[in-house]
NUPA-190049 format. One record per residue (C-alpha): x, y, z; residue in one letter. Coordinates in steps of 0.1 Angstrom, whole numbers, padded with zeros to 4 digits, always signed. Example, Ala and Ser with C-alpha at 12.3 -4.5 7.8 and 13.67 -1.06 7.14 Angstrom:
# NUPA-190049
+0123-0045+0078A/+0137-0011+0071S/
# end
This chain:
# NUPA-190049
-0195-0427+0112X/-0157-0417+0110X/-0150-0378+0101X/-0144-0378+0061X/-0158-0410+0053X/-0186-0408+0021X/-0217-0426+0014X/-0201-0442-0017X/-0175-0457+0005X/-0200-0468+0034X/-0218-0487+0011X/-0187-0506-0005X/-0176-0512+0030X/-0211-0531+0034X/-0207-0552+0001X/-0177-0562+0016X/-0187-0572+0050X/-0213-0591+0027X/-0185-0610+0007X/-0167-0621+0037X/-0199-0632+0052X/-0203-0653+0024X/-0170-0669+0025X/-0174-0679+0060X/-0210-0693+0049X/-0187-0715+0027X/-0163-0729+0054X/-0196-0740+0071X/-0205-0758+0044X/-0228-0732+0030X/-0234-0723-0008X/-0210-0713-0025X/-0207-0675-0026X/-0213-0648-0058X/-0171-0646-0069X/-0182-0611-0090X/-0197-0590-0055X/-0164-0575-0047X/-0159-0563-0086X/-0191-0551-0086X/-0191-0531-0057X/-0160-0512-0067X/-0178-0507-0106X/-0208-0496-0086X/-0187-0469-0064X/-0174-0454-0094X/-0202-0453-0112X/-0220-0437-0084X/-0190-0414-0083X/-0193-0402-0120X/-0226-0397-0114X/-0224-0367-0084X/-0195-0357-0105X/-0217-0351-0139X/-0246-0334-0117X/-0219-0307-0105X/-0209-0307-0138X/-0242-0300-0155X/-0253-0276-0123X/-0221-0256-0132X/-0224-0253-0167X/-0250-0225-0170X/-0229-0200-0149X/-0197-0213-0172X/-0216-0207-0205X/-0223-0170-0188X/-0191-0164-0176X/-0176-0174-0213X/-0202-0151-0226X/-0203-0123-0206X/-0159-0119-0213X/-0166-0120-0252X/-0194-0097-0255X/-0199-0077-0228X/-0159-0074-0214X/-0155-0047-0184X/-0142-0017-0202X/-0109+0001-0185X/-0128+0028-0174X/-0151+0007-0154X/-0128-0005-0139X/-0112+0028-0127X/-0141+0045-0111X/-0140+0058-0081X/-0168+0050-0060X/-0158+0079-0037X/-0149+0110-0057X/-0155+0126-0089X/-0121+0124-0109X/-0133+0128-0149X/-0118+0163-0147X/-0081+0155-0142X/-0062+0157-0176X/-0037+0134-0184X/+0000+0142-0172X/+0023+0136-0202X/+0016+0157-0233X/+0037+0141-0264X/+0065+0162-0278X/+0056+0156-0320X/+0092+0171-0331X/+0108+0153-0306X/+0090+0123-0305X/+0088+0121-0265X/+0063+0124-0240X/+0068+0145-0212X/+0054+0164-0183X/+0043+0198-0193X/+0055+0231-0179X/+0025+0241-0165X/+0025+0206-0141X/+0061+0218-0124X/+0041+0225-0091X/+0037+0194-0084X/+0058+0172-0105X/+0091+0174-0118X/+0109+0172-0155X/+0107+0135-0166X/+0108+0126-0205X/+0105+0089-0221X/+0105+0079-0258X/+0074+0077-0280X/+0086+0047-0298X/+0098+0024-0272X/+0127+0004-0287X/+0125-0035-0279X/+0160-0033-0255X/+0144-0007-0237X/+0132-0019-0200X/+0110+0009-0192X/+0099+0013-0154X/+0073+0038-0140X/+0078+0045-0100X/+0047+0066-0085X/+0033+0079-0056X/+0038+0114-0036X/+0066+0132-0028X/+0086+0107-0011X/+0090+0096-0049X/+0099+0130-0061X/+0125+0132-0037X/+0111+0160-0015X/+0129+0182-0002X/+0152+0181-0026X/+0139+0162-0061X/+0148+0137-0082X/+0182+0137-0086X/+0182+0118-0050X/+0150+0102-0048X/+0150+0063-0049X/+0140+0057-0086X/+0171+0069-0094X/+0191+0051-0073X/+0170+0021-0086X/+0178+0026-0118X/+0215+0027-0109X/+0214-0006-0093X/+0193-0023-0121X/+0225-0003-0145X/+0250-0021-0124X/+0236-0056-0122X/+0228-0051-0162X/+0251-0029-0181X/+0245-0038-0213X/+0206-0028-0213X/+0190+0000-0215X/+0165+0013-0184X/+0136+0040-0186X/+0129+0047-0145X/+0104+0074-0152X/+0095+0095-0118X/+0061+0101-0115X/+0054+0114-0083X/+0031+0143-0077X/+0034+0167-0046X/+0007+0160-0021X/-0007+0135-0043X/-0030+0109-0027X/-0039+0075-0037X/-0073+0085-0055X/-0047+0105-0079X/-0025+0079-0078X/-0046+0057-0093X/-0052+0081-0124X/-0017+0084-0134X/-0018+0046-0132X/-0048+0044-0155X/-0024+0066-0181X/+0010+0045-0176X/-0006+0020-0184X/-0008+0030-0221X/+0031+0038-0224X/+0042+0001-0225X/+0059-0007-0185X/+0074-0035-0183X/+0074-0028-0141X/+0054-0005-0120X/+0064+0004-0081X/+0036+0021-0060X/+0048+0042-0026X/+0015+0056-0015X/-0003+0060+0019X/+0008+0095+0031X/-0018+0120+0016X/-0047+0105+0023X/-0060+0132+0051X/-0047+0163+0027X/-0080+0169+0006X/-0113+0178+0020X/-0136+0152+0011X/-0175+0141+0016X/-0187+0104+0018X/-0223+0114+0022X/-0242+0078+0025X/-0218+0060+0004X/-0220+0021+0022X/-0190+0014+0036X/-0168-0017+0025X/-0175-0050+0048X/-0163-0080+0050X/-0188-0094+0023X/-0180-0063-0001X/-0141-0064+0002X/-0148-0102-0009X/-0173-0096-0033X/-0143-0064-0051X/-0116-0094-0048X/-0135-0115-0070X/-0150-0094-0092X/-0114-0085-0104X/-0111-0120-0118X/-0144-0132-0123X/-0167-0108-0147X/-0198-0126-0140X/-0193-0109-0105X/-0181-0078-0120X/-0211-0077-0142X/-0239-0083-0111X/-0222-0055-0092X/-0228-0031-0125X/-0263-0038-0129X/-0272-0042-0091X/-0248-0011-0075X/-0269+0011-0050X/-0275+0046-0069X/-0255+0066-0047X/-0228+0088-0065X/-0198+0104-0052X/-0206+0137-0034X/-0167+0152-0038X/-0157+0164-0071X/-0118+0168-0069X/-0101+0201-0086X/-0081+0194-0113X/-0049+0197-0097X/-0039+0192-0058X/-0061+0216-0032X/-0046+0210+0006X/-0064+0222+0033X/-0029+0230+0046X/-0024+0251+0014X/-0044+0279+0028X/-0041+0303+0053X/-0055+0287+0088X/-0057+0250+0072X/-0046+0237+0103X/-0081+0246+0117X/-0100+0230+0095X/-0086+0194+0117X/-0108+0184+0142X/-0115+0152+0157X/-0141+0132+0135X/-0137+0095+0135X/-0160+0085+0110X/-0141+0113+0084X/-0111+0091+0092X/-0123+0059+0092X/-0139+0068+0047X/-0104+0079+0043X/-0085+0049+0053X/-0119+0028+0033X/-0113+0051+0003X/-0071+0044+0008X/-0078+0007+0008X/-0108+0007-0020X/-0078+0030-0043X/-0057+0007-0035X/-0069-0022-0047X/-0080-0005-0078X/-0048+0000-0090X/-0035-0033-0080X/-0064-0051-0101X/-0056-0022-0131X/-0025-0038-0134X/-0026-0073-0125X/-0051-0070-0155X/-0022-0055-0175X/-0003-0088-0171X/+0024-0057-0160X/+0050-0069-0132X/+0041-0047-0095X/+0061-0041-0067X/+0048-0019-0036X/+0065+0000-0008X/+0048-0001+0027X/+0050+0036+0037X/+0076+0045+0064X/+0073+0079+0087X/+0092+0089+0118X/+0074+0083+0148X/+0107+0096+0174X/+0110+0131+0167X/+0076+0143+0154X/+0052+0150+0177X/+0013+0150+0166X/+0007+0178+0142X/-0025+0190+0163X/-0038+0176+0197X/-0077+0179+0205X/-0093+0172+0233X/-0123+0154+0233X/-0154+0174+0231X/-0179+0154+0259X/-0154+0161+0286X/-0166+0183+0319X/-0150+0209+0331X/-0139+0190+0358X/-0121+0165+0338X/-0103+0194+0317X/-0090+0204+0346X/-0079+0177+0362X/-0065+0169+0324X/-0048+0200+0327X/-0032+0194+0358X/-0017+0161+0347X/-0007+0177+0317X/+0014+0202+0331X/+0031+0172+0352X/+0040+0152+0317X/+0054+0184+0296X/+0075+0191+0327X/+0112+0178+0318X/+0128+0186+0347X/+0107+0158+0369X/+0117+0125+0370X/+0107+0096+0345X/+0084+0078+0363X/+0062+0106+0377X/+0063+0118+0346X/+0045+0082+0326X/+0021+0081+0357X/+0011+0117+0343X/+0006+0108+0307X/-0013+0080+0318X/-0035+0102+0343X/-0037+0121+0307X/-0052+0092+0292X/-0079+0078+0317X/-0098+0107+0311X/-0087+0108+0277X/-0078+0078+0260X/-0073+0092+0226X/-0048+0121+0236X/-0022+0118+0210X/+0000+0147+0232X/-0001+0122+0262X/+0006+0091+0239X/+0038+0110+0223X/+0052+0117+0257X/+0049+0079+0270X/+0063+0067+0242X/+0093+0090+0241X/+0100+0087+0274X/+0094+0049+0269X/+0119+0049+0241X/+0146+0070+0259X/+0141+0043+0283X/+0149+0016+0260X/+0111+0000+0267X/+0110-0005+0227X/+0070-0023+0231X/+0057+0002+0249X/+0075+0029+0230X/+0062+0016+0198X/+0028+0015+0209X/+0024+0048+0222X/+0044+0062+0193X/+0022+0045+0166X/-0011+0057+0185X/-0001+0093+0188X/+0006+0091+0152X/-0032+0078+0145X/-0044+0096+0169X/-0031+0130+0154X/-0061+0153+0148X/-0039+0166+0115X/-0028+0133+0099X/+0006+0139+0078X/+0015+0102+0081X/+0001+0070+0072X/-0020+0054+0097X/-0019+0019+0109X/-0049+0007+0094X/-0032+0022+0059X/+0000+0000+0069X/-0024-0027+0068X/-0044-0021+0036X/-0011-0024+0020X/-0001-0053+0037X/-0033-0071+0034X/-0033-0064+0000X/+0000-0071-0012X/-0005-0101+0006X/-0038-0112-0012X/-0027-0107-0046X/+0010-0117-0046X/+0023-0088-0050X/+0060-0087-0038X/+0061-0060-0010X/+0094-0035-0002X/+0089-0034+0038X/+0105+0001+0039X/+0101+0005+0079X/+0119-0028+0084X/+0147-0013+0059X/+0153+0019+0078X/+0150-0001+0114X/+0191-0003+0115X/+0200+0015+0144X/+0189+0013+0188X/+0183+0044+0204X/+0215+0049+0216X/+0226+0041+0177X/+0239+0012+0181X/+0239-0009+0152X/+0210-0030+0164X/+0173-0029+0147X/+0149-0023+0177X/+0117-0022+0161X/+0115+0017+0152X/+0127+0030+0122X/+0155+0047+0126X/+0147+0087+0126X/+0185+0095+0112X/+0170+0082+0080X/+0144+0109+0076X/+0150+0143+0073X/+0112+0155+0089X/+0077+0136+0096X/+0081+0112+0069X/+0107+0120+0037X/+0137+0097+0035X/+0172+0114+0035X/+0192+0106+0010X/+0207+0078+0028X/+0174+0065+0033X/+0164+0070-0001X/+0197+0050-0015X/+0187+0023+0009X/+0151+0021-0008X/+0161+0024-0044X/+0187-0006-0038X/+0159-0028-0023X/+0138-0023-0049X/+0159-0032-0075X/+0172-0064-0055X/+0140-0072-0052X/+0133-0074-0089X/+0165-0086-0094X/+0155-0116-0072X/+0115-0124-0085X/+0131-0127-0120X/+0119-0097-0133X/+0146-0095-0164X/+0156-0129-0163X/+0162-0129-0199X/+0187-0106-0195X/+0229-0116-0194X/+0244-0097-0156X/+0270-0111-0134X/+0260-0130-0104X/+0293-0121-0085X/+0274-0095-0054X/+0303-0079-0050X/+0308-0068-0087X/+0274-0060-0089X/+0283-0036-0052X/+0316-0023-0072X/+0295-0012-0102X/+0269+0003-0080X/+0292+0026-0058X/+0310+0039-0086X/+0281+0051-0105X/+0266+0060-0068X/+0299+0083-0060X/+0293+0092-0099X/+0262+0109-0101X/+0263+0128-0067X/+0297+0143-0073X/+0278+0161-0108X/+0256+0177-0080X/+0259+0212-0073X/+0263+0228-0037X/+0229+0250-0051X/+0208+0215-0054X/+0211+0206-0016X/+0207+0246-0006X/+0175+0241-0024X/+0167+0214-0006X/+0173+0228+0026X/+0155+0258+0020X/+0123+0235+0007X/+0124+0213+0039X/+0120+0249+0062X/+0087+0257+0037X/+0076+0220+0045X/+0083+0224+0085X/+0063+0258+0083X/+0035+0244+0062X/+0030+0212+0080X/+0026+0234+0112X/-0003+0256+0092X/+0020+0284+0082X/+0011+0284+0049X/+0018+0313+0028X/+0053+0306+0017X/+0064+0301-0015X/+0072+0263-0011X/+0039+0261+0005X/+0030+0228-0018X/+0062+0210-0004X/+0046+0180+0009X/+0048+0141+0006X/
# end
């Protein structure tokens, strides 16, 4: 039987072979054959047809009826929607309080920790195009703050390529904020009429202690099972009735508590794979809340892959690990002292690191020195791979991991959501800064472990509104398609807004980004202690 062929078309290729059997019976002299057969078999295919079609049909049915019923009487409610299996958030409050005599809503005093001044209207007038951009620090701007971060500069370019509309690019993003808060603040946004919503999150996740306790972890089958049930409630509806009864066993404080917030945080890292491994399930299962929140919305999404340097920050803390023998510490030692040593020559030097990691593959000390001596090498591959381990294998993550990167990607991907690849946009540059990508984003464009200099953040904001510029997002509106006017209109209100900066803005900054550097090496104490992404 040839691959593809059905029984309905077998059996119509039989009646046939019957016909011309009969027609040859007539050249013989043989009756004369029924003229009707080949009609008939064709009326009998599609009846037979019809037929297998009506019994899907009528199988179907049942679960359509319940479907139909289940979205008009028993619809999932928002906050369904929004739990998270993982921690306790009913005790966050909402960010923006409304203003009554001034008929705004903004963020209240008593938030400026962690977020900074941002105000919208209550009444949203109908040529307003109002934009909400959230996420950590990198949002806010960090080390300096708004006035630089990307939203502005996206508003700018949205300004330039439509000057005769009105745009709302309302900051929200919250020091040290992970994606579980994230997620909250989308929940609330939500409510204020967006007519666009970017997400840059990823770089938090490790910040928070946090207890997973016999929560099932998220297979293949689950992660399916959360896809659909986003658009199909009978789904959504099973998984209510039929969830295991386990609830989450961290309840978060009301506002951001870092373990790097307190004297001696840095000890409180230590090597525990499967702490990591719930942190990057609860990243992707926060995630893809947020993305099915507003998908339901029917509200426009764009998302930033998170970016980090990997060439100039070393792992945050190195640990051994613990099964090792004395023996292999010392030997570990030994080659150790070898790789750290700058004054021997390259190659001794990588035959070190990787002495380093046969007796300790997930040495993220040894991994860093490969892949900067790799990289100085101009062995790009190799760089990037030791450089991205000893970034996952850091025992005090500060960056977004690789299997983050690909939560994002995956999806972004999955849900068509249009995706700002934010390390390919800062790879412009060689190591010997040349103007020639190389795979690495370039660490120029970052001013420590992970925030953007301004540069990098006027880079961002500009993709970001291209981006919308180019999936249509106000294609109602009237803006010149010239590029270049659009780049005229841009740099002027670019050169514009940084020239009503004060010299005092970017001393603040630079006195923030020596608090961060302190903090992120466990000095906490200081009085920008909270200065994180």
């Amino acid at each position: 039987m040839p691959y593809g062929s059905t029984q309905p078309e077998i059996e119509a290729g039989c009646l046939i072979m019957e016909s011309n059997d009969n027609r040859s019976r007539k050249n013989d002299g043989g009756s004369k054959p029924d003229e009707s057969g080949s009609g008939t078999s064709i009326s009998a295919s599609r009846h037979r047809w019809w037929m297998a079609l009506a019994t899907i049909c009528l199988a179907l049915l049942p679960f359509g009826i319940l479907e139909i019923a289940l979205r008009v009487f028993a619809p999932q409610s928002p906050q369904d929607a929004t739990v998270d299996p993982y921690v306790d958030l009913q005790q966050l409050e909402p960010l923006f309080e409304l203003d009554a005599d001034a008929n705004e809503w903004k963020i209240p005093q008593h938030r400026m920790n962690f977020f900074r001044p941002a105000v919208f209207s209550a009444n949203k007038h109908d040529a307003t195009k109002r934009i909400f951009v959230l996420g950590g620090s990198t949002v806010q701007g960090r080390p300096f703050s708004t006035e630089t971060a990307f939203p502005i500069w996206l508003e700018m370019r949205l300004r330039a390529a439509f000057p005769d509309t009105d745009f709302e690019v309302v900051n929200v993003g919250g020091i040290s904020y992970a994606s579980y808060r994230v997620s909250k603040l989308v929940t609330e946004v939500l409510q204020h009429e967006p007519d666009a919503i970017v997400l840059y999150t990823g770089h938090n996740e490790f910040l928070e202690d946090r207890e997973y306790g016999a929560l099932l972890e998220a297979g293949a089958i689950q992660t399916w099972l959360a896809s659909l049930s986003g658009k199909i409630r009978t789904v959504s509806w099973l998984q209510e009735r039929f969830k295991p009864d386990t609830k989450p066993t961290s309840k978060m404080t009301t506002e951001v508590d870092a373990r790097l917030d307190h004297v001696g945080g840095l000890e409180k890292y230590h090597r525990d794979p499967n702490w990591r491994h719930g942190v990057e399930q609860h990243f992707d299962s926060a995630l893809f809340t947020m993305v099915t929140q507003i998908k339901k919305a029917e509200i426009p999404l764009w998302i930033c892959m998170p970016a980090c340097d990997l060439v100039n920050t070393p792992p945050f803390k190195v640990e051994l690990a613990s099964d090792l023998s004395k023996k292999q510490r010392e030997e570990w030692q030994q080659a150790w002292v070898r790789a750290s040593d700058a004054q021997l020559a390259t190659s001794e030097r990588l035959t070190a690191c990787q002495q380093c990691l046969t007796i300790d593959p997930l040495d993220a000390g040894a991994h860093y020195v490969a892949g900067r001596l790799f990289y100085e090498q101009g062995d790009i591959p190799k760089a990037t791979e030791h450089l991205k381990l000893a970034r996952d294998f850091d025992v005090c993550p500060l960056r977004a991991t690789t299997k983050i990167g690909q939560s994002v990607a995956e999806i972004s991907k999955r849900e068509k959501i249009p995706t700002i690849p934010t390390p390919i946009l800062f790879d412009q540059r060689d190591a010997n800064g040349n103007r020639l990508p190389d795979g690495i984003a370039d660490p120029e464009l970052f001013v420590d472990h992970l925030h953007p200099s301004i540069k990098g953040h006027q880079i961002l904001g500009a993709a970001v509104a291209d981006s919308m510029i180019q999936n249509g997002l106000f294609a109602g509106l009237s803006h010149s398609h010239d590029t270049q006017v659009l780049e005229q209109r841009y740099q002027a209100l670019l050169k514009q807004h940084l020239a009503g900066l004060s010299e005092a803005y970017y001393a603040r900054g630079k006195q923030r980004l020596k608090g961060l550097r302190l903090w992120a090496a466990g000095r906490a104490g200081q009085p920008w202690e909270h200065d994180q992404n």
